[in-house]
Each structure stands twice: as C-alpha cells, then as structure tokens.
Residue, then its C-alpha position, 0 to 999 in steps of 0.5 A: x441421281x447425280x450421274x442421271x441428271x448429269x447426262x442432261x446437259x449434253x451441247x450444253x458441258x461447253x458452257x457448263x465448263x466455261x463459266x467456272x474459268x470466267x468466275x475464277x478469274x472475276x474472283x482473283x481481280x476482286x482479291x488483288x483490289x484490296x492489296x491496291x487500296x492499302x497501297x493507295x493508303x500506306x504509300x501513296x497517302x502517306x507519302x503524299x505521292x499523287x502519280x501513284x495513287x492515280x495509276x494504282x487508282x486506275x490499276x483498280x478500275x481496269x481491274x474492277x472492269x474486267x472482273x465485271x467483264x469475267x462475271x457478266x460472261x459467267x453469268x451468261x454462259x451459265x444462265x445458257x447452260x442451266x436453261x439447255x440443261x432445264x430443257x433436257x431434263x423436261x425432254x427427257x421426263x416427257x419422252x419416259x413419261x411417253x414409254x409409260x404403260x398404263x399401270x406406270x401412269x397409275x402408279x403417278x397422279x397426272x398432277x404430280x406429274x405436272x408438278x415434276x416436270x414443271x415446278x421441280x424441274x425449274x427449282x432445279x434449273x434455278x439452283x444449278x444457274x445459282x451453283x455453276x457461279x456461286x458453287x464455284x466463286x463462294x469457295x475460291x473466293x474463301x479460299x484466296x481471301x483467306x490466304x490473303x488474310x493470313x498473308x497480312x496477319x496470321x494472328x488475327x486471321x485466326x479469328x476464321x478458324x473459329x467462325x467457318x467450323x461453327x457455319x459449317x455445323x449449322x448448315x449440315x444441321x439445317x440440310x438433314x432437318x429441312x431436305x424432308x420437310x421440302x419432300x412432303x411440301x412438294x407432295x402437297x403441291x402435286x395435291x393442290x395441282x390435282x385440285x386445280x387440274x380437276x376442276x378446271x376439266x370439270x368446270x363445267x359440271x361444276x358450274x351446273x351444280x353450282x358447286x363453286x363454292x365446294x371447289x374453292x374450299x377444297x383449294x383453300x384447304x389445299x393451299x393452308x396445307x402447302x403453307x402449313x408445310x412451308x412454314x415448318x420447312x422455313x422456320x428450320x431454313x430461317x435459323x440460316x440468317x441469325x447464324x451469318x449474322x452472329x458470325x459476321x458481327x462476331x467477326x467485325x467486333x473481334x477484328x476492330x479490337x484486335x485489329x485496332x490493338x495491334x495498330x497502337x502497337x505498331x505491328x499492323x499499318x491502316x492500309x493493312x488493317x483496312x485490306x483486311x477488312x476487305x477480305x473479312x467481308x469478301x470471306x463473310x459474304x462467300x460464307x453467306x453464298x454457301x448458306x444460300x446454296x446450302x438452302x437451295x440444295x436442300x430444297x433441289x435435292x428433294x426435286x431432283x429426287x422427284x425427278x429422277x423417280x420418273x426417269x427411273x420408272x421402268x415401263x412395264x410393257x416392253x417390247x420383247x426381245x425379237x418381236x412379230x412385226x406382222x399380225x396375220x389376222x383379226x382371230x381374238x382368243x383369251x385363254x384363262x385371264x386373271x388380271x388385276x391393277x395392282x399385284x396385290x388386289x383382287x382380280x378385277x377378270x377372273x378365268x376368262x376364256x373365249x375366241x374371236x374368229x376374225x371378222x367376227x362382231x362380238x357384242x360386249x354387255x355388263x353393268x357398272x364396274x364388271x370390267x369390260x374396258x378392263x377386258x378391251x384394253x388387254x387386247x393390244x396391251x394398254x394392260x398385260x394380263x397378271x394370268x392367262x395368255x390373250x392372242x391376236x392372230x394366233x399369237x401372244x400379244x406379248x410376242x408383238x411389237x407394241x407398235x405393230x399390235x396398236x396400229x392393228x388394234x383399233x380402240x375408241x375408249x370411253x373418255x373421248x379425247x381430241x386434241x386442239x387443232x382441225x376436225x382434220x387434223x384430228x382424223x389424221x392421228x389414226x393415219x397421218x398420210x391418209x388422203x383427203x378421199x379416204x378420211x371422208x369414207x370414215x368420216x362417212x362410216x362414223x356417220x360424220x360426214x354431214x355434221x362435219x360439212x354443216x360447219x362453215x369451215x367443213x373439215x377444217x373446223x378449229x376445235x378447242x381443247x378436248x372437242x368442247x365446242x363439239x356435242x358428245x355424240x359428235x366427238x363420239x363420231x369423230x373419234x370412231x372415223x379416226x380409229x376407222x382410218x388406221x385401217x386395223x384388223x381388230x376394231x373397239x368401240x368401248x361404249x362408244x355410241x353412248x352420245x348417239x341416237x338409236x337412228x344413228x347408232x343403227x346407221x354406224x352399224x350398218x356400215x361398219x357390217x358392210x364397209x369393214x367386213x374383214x375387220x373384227x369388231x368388239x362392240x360394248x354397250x349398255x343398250x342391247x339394240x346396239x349388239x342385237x345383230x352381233x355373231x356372238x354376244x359376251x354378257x360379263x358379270x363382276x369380271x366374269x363370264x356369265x353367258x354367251x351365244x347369239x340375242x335370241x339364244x341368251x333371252x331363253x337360256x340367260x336370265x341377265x341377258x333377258x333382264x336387261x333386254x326386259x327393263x330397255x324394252x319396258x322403257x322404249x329403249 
C-alpha cells in the first residue's frame, strides 16, 4: 500500500526531502535555547553580569528566529508537497476509475467513489502535511531532548524510561482497536453520499411525489449512523488525551520532588533544573505529537486502504495482446451467449444465437427485465460474455481494440447523458473534429435540427447538467445525432425514441433507412411500430430467444410477438 501510494508524489519528492533538513534544524535551535537560558540564570544572574546575559539573551533570539525561520519553510514545502501528492493521487483514482469496465463499476457504488476520491483522499493529504513535519520533528525532538536531559541529570531523566514504554503501550492499543472501526465509519459515509447523490438526481421526481419528507428520514437515518460509528470509534481515540495528560502530570510532579530535592542538596543548580524542565515539556509535547499522529494514521490507514482498492481493481476488459485495429464490417453474429453480471448468478442470456448481416436493421422486443440492454452492450464490449463468442465483422470482438470497436460501434443507451456545455459541444463527443455541416446532417437525421434552431442561441444553446433544461424526447434526438456523427459501422438505439411521438420516431426511421444504408442498425422498443418495417425482428423472452422473422411472418407463427401487436393496437399505439 505504501509503495503504491508512494509513486504518487512524483515533481513533488524535492519538496517531500526538503522539509525534513528544515525541521531538523528548526528542532536543534529549539534544543540549544534552554541550555542558554540556564546560562542567563547560573552565570549571568548569579554573577550579576549584565553584558552576557544581554548577548546570550540575544544569542536566543537569533536562535528563536531562524528556527521560525526553519519551521515556516518546512511548513511550506510540505503543505506543497502534501497537496501535489493529494492531486496525484486523485489523478490517478480517476484515470483507473476511467479504464473501468462496466462489471469493475458495479462491483464499486458511484457514491463510495466519490467518497474515495474526495473525503479519503483529503484525510490522507492531511495526515501526510501533518507527518512530513510532525512524523520528523516529534522523534529528533524526543531524541535531542533526551540526551539533553540525560546530559544535565541522568538520575532524574530516568523518570522517562518510565513514561514513554507505558504511551507507547496505550497508543498500539488505541491503533489496532480504532483502525476497524474507522473502516466501517468510512462505508457509512459512502452510505450517506449514496443517499444524497440520489435524491439530489431524483429531485425532481421527489418533489412531484411529494416525497421530501421520506428523503429526509432516509438522510437522518443516515447520518445517526455515521454518528453512531463515530462515536465508538472516538470514544477508543478519547482514551489518547487522559493517557498524555497522567503522563505529563506524573512527569512534572516527580521532577519538581526529585528535582527540588536535589537542589537543597546541592547536586543540581536552578539554571539546571529549569533547562530541564524546558526539555520535559519539549519531551512531553513531541509525546503528545506522535499520539496525534498515531491518531490520524489509524484513521489514514483505513483511507489509504480504500484508496489503494481502487488503483488495484483490475479492468476486466482489457485490450488483447496484439489487437484488430480495423473492423471490416457491420456483420453481427452471437454464437451460443451465456452471460451474467456476476459469476456466481444465474445467467441473465441464455443460448443466444443469431447473425446480422451488415447494413441490416434488426428490431429488438421483449418485456421488462428480458435483457435486451443486457444483449446490446456485449456487442462492443461494455460486458464480455461469461459463454459463447459475439463477432463483429467476422471476428471476436475480443480480438479488437477496445478503442477501434467503440468508435465502429454506436450506442445510444437508455439513460440519456449529456453533459454541461452547448447543444454543440455535446455533438462533438461523437467526433470532436466534425465540421459544422456534418453535425447539422445528423442533427437533421435525428430529427433535431428545428427544435435546435428554435433556440435563440441555435447550436450554441448552454445546457445544463444532464439536458434538464431540454424535454426527453429532445435529449433522446440529440443523443441519436451524436452516435450518428461517429460515422459507426454498427449503430443502437436502445429504446431510444421512447420520448418521441409516432410522427417523429417514423421520420427518424426514415432516415436512418435512407441516409445510413451501409450501417447496420439494432433497434429496441416497446412499440412494435417502431421495428415493423426491420429485415429481421428478434423477440427476447427472459434472456431467451423466443421467435424471429420479419412483422408479418411473427403475427402468424409467434403468439408474443402478436399479443403485443394486439394489445398496442387495441390501445391506438
């Protein structure tokens, strides 16, 4: 976990190194200050000599200064050094995130993600400013002051050797007791982002169901989970202060007793005694440092753990080894399909076996849940089959690269997306250098082009976050014209006209049949006017084919396909 994480600070080791030489030397002036103040109070006091309590007086100061000199840069360079490492990190998260194949982003909710690449991330980024000076500081600090302690009094610096192995004791024992409770905080706040996340997508539904209140007892029992947790995680973590507080109080009261003892006797001057006191408290509070850093490496362990699990997830769709990086055509063929989501599930697909010649239009139907997305997205390997081989243009479309297959392969899912920015700049995700001509040609085949030109601004219309300030049937249109305009060799519509009127879904038809001839299209719809005219109509049956043929042929010969046609004709579909 260490080494992967490590490779993250890349530009950023300079500074990461740096800060180190600045607070070893910001620790060493803080050390050498007490020895100049017993000075001041065993020779320059008590021999009422003025000139060099003034130089060693300003001997401090200088000293003080540049050791807030030394702590300021450290501080610097490590805030640098934290926040470059904080961004890579992210970087990193995100382009894995991006190599995900669908079964990968299953496997993670979008919310935990979130949750990774943001909450976890900046616990990390915070722990790690607060090592890079404390991590260094706390133990030269305990170290120097010790041996300085030792140097005046080894009697009573004995008293340490007492104090650090019971701290130490309580702070293993807070890690290994804390680090799984904060794993199980962190699950409960991916829990409470899901919540939010999908509410604030679904706002709008909410509101027409006047479901607020609902929402807001789902996030209220949300939240009295994460506070549950924490509360259990903190109430080990409290234990940390009670511990450093006996300690430094045991401490103080030993050193004043002996300390004072050994004064009356004559074996320890004040100057001595009040040095040392200067490093019980520098040896105290480096202490009280490492809990702190103790504290914050329980809870980092359990991000960086999170964080870490993401980089490691492994895409399963991968490139192959020496990939096709051309497809020869549209020609579709499944070849006994089994698939399923999860290895250890049923089969949602079952023994699926058909062809597509290319520039065919094949018309998909089937009812809720008979896994017709589930069919499309195998095509250009959103899914890889669990059984069976699919090609495209005659060849395993695991033998493509992913890349090459994609951009052939033309999907317009169910879940329209569309991104903030122009009408235009949404178009341009099917081809980013298309010219301004060709996105208005399938703008015009998706039937687009008037409503686009009814806004004032046309083809530079500003869209909001997901098309909300578009109709359905509008983001429908404009996600067809961006499939369109990848020029693909495969082209699928999945239940993509749902939002459109007959006329119109008619009029996309049309055009797709005389406009993109050459390109094989797979159509899915729940209205059979929709693939009435298609070569070949597939019917699909909980993941099974159930009939295939032209319309005419399946209102004969299959008693689903006419049901269908019955009932949405019965209703003037």
């Amino acid at each position: 976990m260490i080494k992967k994480l490590a490779g993250c600070f890349k530009k950023y080791k300079v500074f990461a190194l740096l800060t180190p030489l600045f607070v070893i030397g910001e620790v060493f002036l803080e050390v050498f200050i007490p020895l100049l103040m017993a000075d001041i109070i065993d020779i320059g006091i008590k021999n009422k000599d003025i000139n060099f309590i003034l130089i060693t007086g300003l001997t401090m100061v200088g000293m003080a200064f540049l050791s807030l000199v030394c702590g300021a840069v450290a501080g610097r360079l490590g805030a640098l050094s934290a926040t470059g490492f904080a961004k890579n990190v992210r970087q990193k998260m995100y382009y894995s995130i991006q190599n995900y194949s669908f079964s990968n982003i299953d496997r993670f909710s979008t919310a935990s993600l979130i949750t990774r690449i943001t909450t976890d991330v900046t616990i990390t980024q915070d722990t790690l400013q607060l090592a890079l000076r404390a991590l260094i500081r706390a133990p030269i600090m305990l170290i120097t002051a010790t041996t300085m302690a030792f140097s005046i009094n080894n009697e009573l610096a004995l008293i340490f050797l007492i104090v650090i192995p019971f701290l130490g004791t309580v702070f293993a024992l807070i890690m290994v007791k804390a680090f799984p409770k904060f794993l199980k905080l962190f699950k409960k706040y991916d829990k409470m982002n899901s919540v939010i996340q999908e509410n604030l997508i679904g706002i709008r539904t909410v509101k027409s169901y006047v479901r607020e209140g609902h929402e807001i007892e789902k996030f209220q029992e949300a939240s009295k989970d994460i506070m549950s947790f924490a509360k259990k995680a903190e109430r080990i973590v409290i234990l940390n202060m009670p511990a450093m507080q006996f300690a430094i109080f045991a401490c103080m009261l030993a050193i004043a007793w002996f300390g004072g003892n050994k004064i009356i006797a004559g074996s320890m001057t004040e100057g001595q005694l009040t040095s040392f006191l200067s490093y019980v408290m520098q040896i105290l509070m480096s202490l009280m440092m490492i809990s702190v850093i103790f504290i914050n490496m329980v809870m980092t362990k359990a991000a960086a753990s999170r964080i870490v699990e993401v980089m490691d997830e492994a895409p399963e769709i991968k490139d192959p080894k020496n990939p096709e990086k051309e497809i020869k055509d549209g020609t579709i063929e499944f070849r006994d399909v089994n698939f399923s989501y999860n290895k250890n599930d049923n089969f949602v697909l079952k023994d699926i076996n058909f062809k597509i010649e290319h520039g065919q239009t094949i018309g998909l139907i089937g009812g809720t849940g008979s896994a017709k997305s589930s069919l499309v997205q195998l095509i250009p390997r959103l899914y890889d089959t669990t059984e069976g081989t699919v090609l495209v243009g005659g060849l395993d479309v695991k033998n493509y690269h992913l890349k090459t297959l994609r951009d052939s392969v033309g999907i317009v899912l169910q879940k329209n997306v569309l991104f903030s920015g122009t009408i235009e700049e949404n178009l341009r995700w099917g081809d980013e250098n298309a010219t301004m001509d060709d996105i208005i040609a399938a703008a015009k085949i998706a039937q687009a082009h008037n409503f686009i030109m009814s806004f004032p601004d046309g083809y530079n219309t500003n869209l909001d976050q997901g098309g909300v300030n578009l109709s359905g049937g509008q983001r429908q249109r404009i996600c067809i014209a961006r499939a369109i305009l990848k020029k693909p060799k495969v082209l699928i519509f999945d239940d993509s006209t749902s939002a459109v009127d007959t006329k119109t879904d008619a009029s996309i038809r049309k055009a797709l049949k005389t406009d993109l001839s050459d390109v094989t299209k797979i159509i899915i719809a729940q209205r059979i006017a929709s693939i009435e005219d298609a070569d070949q109509i597939i019917i699909l049956d909980d993941g099974q084919i159930k009939g295939m043929g032209k319309h005419n042929e399946l209102i004969n010969t299959n008693e689903i396909y006419r049901e269908v046609y019955t009932s949405q004709k019965n209703m003037g579909e």
